[in-house]
C-alpha positions as CSV (number, residue, x, y, z in Angstrom):
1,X,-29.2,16.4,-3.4
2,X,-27.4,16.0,-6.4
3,X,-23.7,14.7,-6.6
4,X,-20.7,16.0,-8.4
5,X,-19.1,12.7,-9.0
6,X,-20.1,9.2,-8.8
7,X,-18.6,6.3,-7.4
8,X,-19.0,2.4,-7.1
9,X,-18.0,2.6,-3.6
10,X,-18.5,5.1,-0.3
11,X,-16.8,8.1,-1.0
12,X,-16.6,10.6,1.9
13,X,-18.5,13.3,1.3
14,X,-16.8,15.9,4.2
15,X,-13.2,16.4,4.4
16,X,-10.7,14.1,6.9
17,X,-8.4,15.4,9.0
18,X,-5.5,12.1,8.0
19,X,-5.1,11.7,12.0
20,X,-8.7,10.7,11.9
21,X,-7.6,7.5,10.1
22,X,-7.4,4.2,12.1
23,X,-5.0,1.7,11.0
24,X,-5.3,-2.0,11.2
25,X,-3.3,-5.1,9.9
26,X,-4.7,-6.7,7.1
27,X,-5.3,-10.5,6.9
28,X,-3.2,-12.4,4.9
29,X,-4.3,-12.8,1.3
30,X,-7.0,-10.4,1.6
31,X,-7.8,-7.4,-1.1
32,X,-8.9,-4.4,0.4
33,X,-10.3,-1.7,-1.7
34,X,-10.7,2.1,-1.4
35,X,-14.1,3.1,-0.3
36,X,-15.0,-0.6,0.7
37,X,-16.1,-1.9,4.0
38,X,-13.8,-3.3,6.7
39,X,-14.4,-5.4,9.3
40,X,-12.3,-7.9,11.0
41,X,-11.9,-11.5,11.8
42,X,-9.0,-13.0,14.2
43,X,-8.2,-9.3,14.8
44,X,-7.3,-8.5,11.3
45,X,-8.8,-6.8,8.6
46,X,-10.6,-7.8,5.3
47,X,-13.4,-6.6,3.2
48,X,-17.4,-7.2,4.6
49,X,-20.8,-7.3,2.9
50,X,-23.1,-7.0,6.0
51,X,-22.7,-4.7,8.8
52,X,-25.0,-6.8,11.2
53,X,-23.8,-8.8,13.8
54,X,-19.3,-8.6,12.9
55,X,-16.9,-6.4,14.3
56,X,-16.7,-3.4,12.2
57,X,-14.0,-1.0,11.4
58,X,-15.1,1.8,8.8
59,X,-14.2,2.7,5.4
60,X,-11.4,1.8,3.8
61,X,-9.3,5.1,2.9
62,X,-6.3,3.6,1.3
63,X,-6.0,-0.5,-0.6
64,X,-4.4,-3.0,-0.9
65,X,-3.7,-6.1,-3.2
66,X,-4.3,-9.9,-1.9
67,X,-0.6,-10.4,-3.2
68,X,1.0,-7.5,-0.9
69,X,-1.1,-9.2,1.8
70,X,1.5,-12.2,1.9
71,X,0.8,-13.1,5.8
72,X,-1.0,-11.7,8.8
73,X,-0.2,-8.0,9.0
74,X,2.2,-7.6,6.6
75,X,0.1,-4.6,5.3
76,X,-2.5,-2.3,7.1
77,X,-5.2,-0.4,5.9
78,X,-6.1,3.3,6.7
79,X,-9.7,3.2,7.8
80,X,-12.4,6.1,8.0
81,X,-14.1,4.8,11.5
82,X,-17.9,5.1,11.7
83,X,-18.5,8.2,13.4
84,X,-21.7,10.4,12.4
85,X,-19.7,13.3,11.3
86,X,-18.3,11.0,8.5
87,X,-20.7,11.6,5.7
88,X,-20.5,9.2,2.5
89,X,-22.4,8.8,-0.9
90,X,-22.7,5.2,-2.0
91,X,-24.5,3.6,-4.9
92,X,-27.8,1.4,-4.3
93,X,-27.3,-1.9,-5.2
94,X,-30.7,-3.3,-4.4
95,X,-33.6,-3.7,-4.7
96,X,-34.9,-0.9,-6.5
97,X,-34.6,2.9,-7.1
98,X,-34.2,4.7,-3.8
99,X,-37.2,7.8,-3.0
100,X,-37.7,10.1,-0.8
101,X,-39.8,8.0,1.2
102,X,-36.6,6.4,2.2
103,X,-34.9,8.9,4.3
104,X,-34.3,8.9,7.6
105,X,-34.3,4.9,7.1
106,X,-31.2,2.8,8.0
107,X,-30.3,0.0,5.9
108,X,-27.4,-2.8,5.5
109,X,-24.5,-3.2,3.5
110,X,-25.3,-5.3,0.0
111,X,-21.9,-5.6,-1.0
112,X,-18.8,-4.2,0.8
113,X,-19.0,-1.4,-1.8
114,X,-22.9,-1.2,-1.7
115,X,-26.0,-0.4,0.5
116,X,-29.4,-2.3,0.5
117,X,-32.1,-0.6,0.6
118,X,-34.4,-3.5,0.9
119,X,-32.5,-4.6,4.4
120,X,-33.2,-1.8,7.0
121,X,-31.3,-2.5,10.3
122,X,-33.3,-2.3,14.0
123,X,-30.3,-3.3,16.4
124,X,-26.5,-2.8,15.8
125,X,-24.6,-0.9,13.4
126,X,-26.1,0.7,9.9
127,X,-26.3,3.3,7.0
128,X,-28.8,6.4,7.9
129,X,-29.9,8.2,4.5
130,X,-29.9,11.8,4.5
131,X,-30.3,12.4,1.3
132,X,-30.5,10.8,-2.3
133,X,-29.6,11.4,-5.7
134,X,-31.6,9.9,-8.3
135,X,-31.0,12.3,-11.0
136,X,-30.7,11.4,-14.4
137,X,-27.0,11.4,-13.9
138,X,-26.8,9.6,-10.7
139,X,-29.3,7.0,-12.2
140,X,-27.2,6.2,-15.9
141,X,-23.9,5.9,-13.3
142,X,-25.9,3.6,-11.0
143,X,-29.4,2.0,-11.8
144,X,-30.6,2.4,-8.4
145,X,-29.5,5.7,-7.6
146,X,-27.3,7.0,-4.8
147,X,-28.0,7.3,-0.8
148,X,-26.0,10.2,1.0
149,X,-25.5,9.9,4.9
150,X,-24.0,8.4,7.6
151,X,-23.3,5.1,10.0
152,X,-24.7,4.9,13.4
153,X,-25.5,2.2,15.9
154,X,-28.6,1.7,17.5
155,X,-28.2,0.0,20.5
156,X,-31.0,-2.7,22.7
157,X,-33.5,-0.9,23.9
């Protein structure tokens, strides 16, 4: 599936109703970017690289700056929540160019703005690929190509 535009972060690929958007404080100091992950610790919100085993929120759908973050919840961040419906494109980070082979696998975060597809997830929360774009495009804006999809949790069997 090829992509119109590319991204170094999630970007939704379906539209969002702005009620859909969950808002949480942010913790103080903390940069939150659009299209980044969010999880939370003491109840507030900041940017997360894995997916496994922390409280997650979503996506971020609006930012902010560590410097507007000048104490617990002075700021919040609008956050796309990890529903299936919620489709996203996101560049590979590692560990090589994603295939075809790939699909249907489910994989952890690299970065907060990342997914690894050398990390695929068994128990708790993670990044299903649908799809991929490794055209020549999608490869010059990202080395590893791009996976399409969504987050879902699978649960202890």
């Amino acid at each position: 599936m090829k992509v119109e535009r590319y991204f170094n972060r999630f970007h939704l690929v379906n539209a969002l109703n702005p009620a859909g958007l969950v808002y949480y404080p942010v913790a103080s100091g903390e940069q939150i970017r659009l299209g980044y992950a969010v999880g939370f610790s003491s109840g507030y919100a900041l940017e997360i690289t894995t997916i496994q085993g922390v409280a997650v929120a979503g996506i971020a759908a609006t930012a902010n700056t560590a410097a507007e973050a000048v104490a617990d919840g002075t700021v919040t961040v609008g956050v796309i929540p990890f529903l299936p419906q919620h489709r996203f494109v996101v560049p590979v980070e590692a560990t090589d160019l994603i295939t075809l082979a790939q699909v249907g696998e489910i994989y952890d975060l690299q970065s907060a703005n990342t997914l690894d597809e050398g990390d695929a997830i068994t128990l708790g929360y993670g990044f299903r690929v649908e799809a991929i774009d490794v055209s020549t495009e999608a490869v010059a804006a990202n080395t590893y190509g791009f996976a399409i999809g969504h987050f879902e949790y699978i649960a202890a069997s």
